[in-house]
C-alpha positions in Angstrom: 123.0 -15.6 67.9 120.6 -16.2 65.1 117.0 -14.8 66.8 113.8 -16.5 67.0 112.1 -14.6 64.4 114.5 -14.8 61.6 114.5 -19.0 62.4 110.9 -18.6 62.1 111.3 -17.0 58.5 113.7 -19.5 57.8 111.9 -22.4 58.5 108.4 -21.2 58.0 106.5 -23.1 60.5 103.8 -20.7 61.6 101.6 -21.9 65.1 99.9 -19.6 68.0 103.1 -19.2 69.5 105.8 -18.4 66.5 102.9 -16.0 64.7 102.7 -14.5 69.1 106.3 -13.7 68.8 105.9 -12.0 64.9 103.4 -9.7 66.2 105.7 -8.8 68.9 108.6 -7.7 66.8 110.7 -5.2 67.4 113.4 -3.2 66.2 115.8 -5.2 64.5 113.2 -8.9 64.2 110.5 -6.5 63.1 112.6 -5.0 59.9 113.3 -8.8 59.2 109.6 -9.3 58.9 109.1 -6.8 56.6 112.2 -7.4 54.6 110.6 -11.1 54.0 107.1 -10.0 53.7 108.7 -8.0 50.5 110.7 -10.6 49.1 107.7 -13.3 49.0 105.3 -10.1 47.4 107.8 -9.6 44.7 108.3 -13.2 43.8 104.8 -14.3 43.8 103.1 -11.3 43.0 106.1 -9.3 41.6 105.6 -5.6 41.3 101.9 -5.4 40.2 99.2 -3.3 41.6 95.9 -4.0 40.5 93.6 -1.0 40.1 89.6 -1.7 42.0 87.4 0.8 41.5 85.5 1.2 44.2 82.0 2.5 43.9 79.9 2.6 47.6 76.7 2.6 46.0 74.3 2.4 49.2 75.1 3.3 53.1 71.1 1.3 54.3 72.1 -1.5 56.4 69.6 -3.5 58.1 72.2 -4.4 60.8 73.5 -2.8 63.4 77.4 -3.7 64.0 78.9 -1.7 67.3 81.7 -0.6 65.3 79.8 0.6 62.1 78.8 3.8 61.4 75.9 3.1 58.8 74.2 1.0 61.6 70.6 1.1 61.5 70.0 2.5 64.4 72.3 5.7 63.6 69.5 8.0 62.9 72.2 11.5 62.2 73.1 9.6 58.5 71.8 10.7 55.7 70.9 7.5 54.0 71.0 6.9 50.3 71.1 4.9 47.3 72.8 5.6 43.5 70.8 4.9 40.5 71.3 2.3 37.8 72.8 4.9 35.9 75.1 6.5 38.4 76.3 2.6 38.9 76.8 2.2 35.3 79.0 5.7 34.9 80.7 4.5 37.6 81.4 1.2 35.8 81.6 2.6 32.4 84.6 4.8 33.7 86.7 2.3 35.8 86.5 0.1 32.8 86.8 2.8 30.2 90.3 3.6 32.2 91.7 0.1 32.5 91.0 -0.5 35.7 90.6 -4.2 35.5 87.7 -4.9 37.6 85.5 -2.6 40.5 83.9 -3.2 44.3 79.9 -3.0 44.4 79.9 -2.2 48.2 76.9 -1.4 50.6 75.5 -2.0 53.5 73.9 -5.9 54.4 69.9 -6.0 52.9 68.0 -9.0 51.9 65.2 -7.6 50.2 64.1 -9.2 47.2 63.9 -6.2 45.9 67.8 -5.6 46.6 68.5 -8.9 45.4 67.1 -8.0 41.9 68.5 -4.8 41.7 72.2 -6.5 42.0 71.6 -9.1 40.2 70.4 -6.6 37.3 73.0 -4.0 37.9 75.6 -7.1 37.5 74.3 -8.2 34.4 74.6 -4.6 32.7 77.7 -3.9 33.7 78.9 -7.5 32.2 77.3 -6.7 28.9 79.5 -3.3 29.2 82.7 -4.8 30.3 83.1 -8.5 28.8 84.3 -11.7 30.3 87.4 -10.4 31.5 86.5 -7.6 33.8 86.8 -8.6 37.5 83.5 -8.0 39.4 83.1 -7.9 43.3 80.8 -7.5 45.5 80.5 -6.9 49.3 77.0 -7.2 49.7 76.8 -9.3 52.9 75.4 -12.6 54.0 72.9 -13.4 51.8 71.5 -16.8 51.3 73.0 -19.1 48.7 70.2 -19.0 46.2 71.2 -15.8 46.5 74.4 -15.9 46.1 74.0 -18.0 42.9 71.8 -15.4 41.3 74.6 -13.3 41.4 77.2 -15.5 40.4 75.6 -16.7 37.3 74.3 -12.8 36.6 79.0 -12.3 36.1 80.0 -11.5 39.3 83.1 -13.2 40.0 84.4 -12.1 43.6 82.8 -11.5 46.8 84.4 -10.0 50.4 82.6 -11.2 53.4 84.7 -9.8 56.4 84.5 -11.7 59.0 86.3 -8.9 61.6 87.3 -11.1 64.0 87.6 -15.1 63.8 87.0 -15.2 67.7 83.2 -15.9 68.4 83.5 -14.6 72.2 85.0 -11.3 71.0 82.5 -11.4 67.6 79.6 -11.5 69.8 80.7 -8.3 72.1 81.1 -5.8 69.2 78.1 -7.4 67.6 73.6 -7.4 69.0 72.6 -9.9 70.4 70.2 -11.4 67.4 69.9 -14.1 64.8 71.1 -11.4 62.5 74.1 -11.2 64.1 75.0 -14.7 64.7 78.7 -15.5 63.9 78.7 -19.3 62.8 76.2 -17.8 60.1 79.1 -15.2 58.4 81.6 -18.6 58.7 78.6 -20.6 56.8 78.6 -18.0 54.8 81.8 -17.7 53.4 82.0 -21.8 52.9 79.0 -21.9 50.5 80.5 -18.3 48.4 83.6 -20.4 48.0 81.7 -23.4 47.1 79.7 -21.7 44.7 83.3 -20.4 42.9 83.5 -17.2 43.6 87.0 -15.5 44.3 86.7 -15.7 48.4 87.8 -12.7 50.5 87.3 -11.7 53.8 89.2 -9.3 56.2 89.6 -8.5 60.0 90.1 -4.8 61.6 93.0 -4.0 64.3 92.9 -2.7 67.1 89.1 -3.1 68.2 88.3 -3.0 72.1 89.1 -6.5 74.0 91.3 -7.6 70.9 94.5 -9.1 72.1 97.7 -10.4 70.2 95.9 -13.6 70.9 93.1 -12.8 68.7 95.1 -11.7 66.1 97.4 -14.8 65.5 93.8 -16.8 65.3 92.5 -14.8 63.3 95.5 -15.1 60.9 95.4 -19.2 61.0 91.7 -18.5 60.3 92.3 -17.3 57.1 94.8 -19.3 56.5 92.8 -22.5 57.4 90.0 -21.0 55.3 92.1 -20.9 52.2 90.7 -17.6 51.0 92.1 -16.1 47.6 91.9 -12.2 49.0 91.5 -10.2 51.6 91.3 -6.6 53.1 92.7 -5.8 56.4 92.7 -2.8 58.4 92.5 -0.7 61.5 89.5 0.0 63.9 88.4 3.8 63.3 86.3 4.8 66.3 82.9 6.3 64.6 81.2 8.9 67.3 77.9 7.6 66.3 78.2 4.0 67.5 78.7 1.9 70.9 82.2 1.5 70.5 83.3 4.6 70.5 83.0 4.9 74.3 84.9 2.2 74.9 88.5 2.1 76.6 91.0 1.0 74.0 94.1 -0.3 74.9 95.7 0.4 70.9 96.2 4.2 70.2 95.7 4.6 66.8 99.7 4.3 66.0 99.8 1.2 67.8 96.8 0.0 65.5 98.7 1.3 62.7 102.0 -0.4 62.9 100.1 -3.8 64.5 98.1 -3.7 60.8 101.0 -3.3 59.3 102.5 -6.6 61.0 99.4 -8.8 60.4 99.7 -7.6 56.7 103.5 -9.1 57.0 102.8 -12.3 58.3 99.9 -13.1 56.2 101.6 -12.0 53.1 104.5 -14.7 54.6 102.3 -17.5 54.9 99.5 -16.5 52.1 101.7 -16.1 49.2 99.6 -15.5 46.5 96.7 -14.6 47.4 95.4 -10.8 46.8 95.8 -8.2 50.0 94.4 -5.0 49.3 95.7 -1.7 50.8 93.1 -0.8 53.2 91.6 3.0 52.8 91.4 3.0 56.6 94.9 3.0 57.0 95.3 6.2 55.0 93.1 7.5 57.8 95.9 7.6 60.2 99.0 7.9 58.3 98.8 9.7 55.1 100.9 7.3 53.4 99.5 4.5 54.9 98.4 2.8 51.9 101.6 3.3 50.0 103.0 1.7 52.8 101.1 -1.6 52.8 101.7 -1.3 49.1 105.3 -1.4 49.5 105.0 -4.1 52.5 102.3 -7.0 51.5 99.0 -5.4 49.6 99.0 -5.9 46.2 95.9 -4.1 45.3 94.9 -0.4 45.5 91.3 1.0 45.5 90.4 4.1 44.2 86.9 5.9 45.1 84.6 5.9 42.4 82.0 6.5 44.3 80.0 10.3 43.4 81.7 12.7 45.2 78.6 14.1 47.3 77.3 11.0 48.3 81.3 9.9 50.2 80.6 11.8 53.6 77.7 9.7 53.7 79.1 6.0 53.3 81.0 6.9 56.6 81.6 3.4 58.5 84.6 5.5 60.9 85.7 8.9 61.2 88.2 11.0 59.7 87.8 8.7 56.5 90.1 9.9 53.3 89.4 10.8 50.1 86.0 12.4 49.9 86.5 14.9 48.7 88.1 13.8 45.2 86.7 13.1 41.7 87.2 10.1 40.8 89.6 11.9 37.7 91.3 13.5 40.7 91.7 10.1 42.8 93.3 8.6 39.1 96.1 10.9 39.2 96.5 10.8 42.9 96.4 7.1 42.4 99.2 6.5 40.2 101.5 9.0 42.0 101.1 7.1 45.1 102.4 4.2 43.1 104.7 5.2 41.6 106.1 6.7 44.7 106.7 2.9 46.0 108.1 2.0 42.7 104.4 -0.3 42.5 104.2 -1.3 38.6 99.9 -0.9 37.5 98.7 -3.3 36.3 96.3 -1.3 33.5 93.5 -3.2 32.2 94.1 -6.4 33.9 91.4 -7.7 36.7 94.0 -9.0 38.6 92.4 -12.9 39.6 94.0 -13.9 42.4 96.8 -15.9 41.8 95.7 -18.3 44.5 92.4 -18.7 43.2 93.8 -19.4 39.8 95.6 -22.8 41.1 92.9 -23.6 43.5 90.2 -24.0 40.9 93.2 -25.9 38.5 93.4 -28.5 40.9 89.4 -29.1 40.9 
């Protein structure tokens, strides 16, 4: 007898219930998963991995996220910031080795003094790089004129995670404060997309109170949201925040191969949109990223980020790759690759496919 999952590839009808029963695969329905998951990658997205440097330029956050931690009230971290020109070598060489476009990450400030300094830093590395370089950042929520500023500085993407779609569960691993309010990240990521940025945004698996539940809602989420990217990956404890005392349910091989799922079924009903292969993932399997590579991601992110400032942008423990160059994460970068038969895509920044027809049909 045909089973339920492989009539729910078949037909592709995706509710609470059928995306319930995917996350529950096992054995025999969860190999058909992935075996669809990796036909759809390769004939939407075909065999490219697109190179993002990644360069972590500041760990000061003015908010303070249970699961984070560079929350503000973690006083052990050593906080910091790179200069203009470490941002700019950092550009320079991403750009310099055809990696298509880079990640301005750091923690969530809304000083205007922060706000300049992007907006500057944006504009430089444009004049560097030309038109075609892809430019994201992942700055937090901001305000729209803000938001603008950088948009019309040359950035072209942004990643807002929202890390869970479910405001009950949002508001647990969150303070209680207007800077923490969760219709305010969903506002958020309606005016970047409005604005016309390339829209991203991401969950994490595994966190305390989650359920299967949670999961599928946060997938039809997404998928109502219409978003051109996003970046998926498991909880990490961090020792230095709330939520690392909590009972957990998920071990961390349970979080593992549940990421590994909701990277499946979002592939399956997000063709062609970018997924990126989560460095968290690498955290608990050593070929985890290689593995969500070969499965769904399309998208690999090497650490460009100065070597002695890593430790220090550490948002859950036992984080990978800090201690690599970034000529040391390029090699290691294209073995792991290669290893999955991924094709790079060198010098291409790798617009999302989604985003490309989505603004056609404006």
């Amino acid at each position: 007898m045909e089973s339920i999952v492989s009539k729910i590839l078949q037909h592709q009808k995706f509710s609470i219930p059928e995306i319930l029963i995917l996350l529950n695969a096992e054995n025999e329905d969860e190999r058909l998963l992935y075996q669809k998951a990796r036909e759809i990658k390769l004939l939407n997205t075909g065999d490219k991995v697109y190179l993002r440097g990644l360069i972590e330029f500041s760990n000061v956050c003015d908010k303070d996220c249970f699961y984070c931690g560079i929350r503000k009230s973690n006083k052990r971290i050593k906080r910091y910031f790179l200069s203009d020109e470490e941002v700019i070598k950092a550009s320079r060489f991403a750009f310099s080795n055809k990696y298509g476009s880079i990640v301005l990450l750091s923690g969530e400030m809304k000083s205007e003094k922060f706000v300049e300094r992007i907006e500057r830093l944006v504009k430089q590395i444009r004049q560097i790089t030309g038109d075609e370089f892809g430019i994201t950042l992942s700055c937090g929520e901001q305000s729209k004129t803000t938001y603008l500023r950088w948009f019309k500085a040359g950035a072209t993407r942004y990643l807002l995670r929202i890390e869970t779609a479910n405001e009950n569960l949002y508001n647990k691993i969150h303070p209680n404060d207007r800077s923490h309010d969760f219709q305010s990240r969903v506002n958020s990521l309606a005016v970047l997309k409005k604005i016309g940025y390339q829209v991203g945004t991401g969950i994490m698996v595994g966190l305390p109170g989650q359920t299967l539940l949670h999961l599928a809602e946060d997938i039809l989420f997404m998928k109502k949201l219409d978003i051109d990217m996003c970046g998926i990956g498991p909880f990490i404890e961090h020792h230095e925040t709330p939520l690392f005392h909590h009972n957990n349910i998920w071990d961390l091989d349970s979080r593992f191969d549940l990421t590994l799922k909701v990277l499946a079924i979002i592939r399956i009903m997000m063709k062609n949109i970018n997924i990126a292969a989560s460095t968290a993932l690498q955290s608990i399997d050593k070929f985890g990223r290689e593995k969500a590579i070969q499965l769904a991601a399309n998208v690999f992110m090497p650490n460009l980020t100065p070597v002695h400032y890593r430790e220090d942008y550490s948002l859950y423990d036992n984080k990978s790759c800090v201690k690599e160059s970034p000529d040391d994460c390029q090699i290691c970068t294209t073995a792991r690759i290669e290893m999955v038969n991924g094709n790079i895509a060198f010098g291409e920044p790798g617009d999302s496919t989604h985003y490309i027809l989505r603004k056609s049909k404006v």
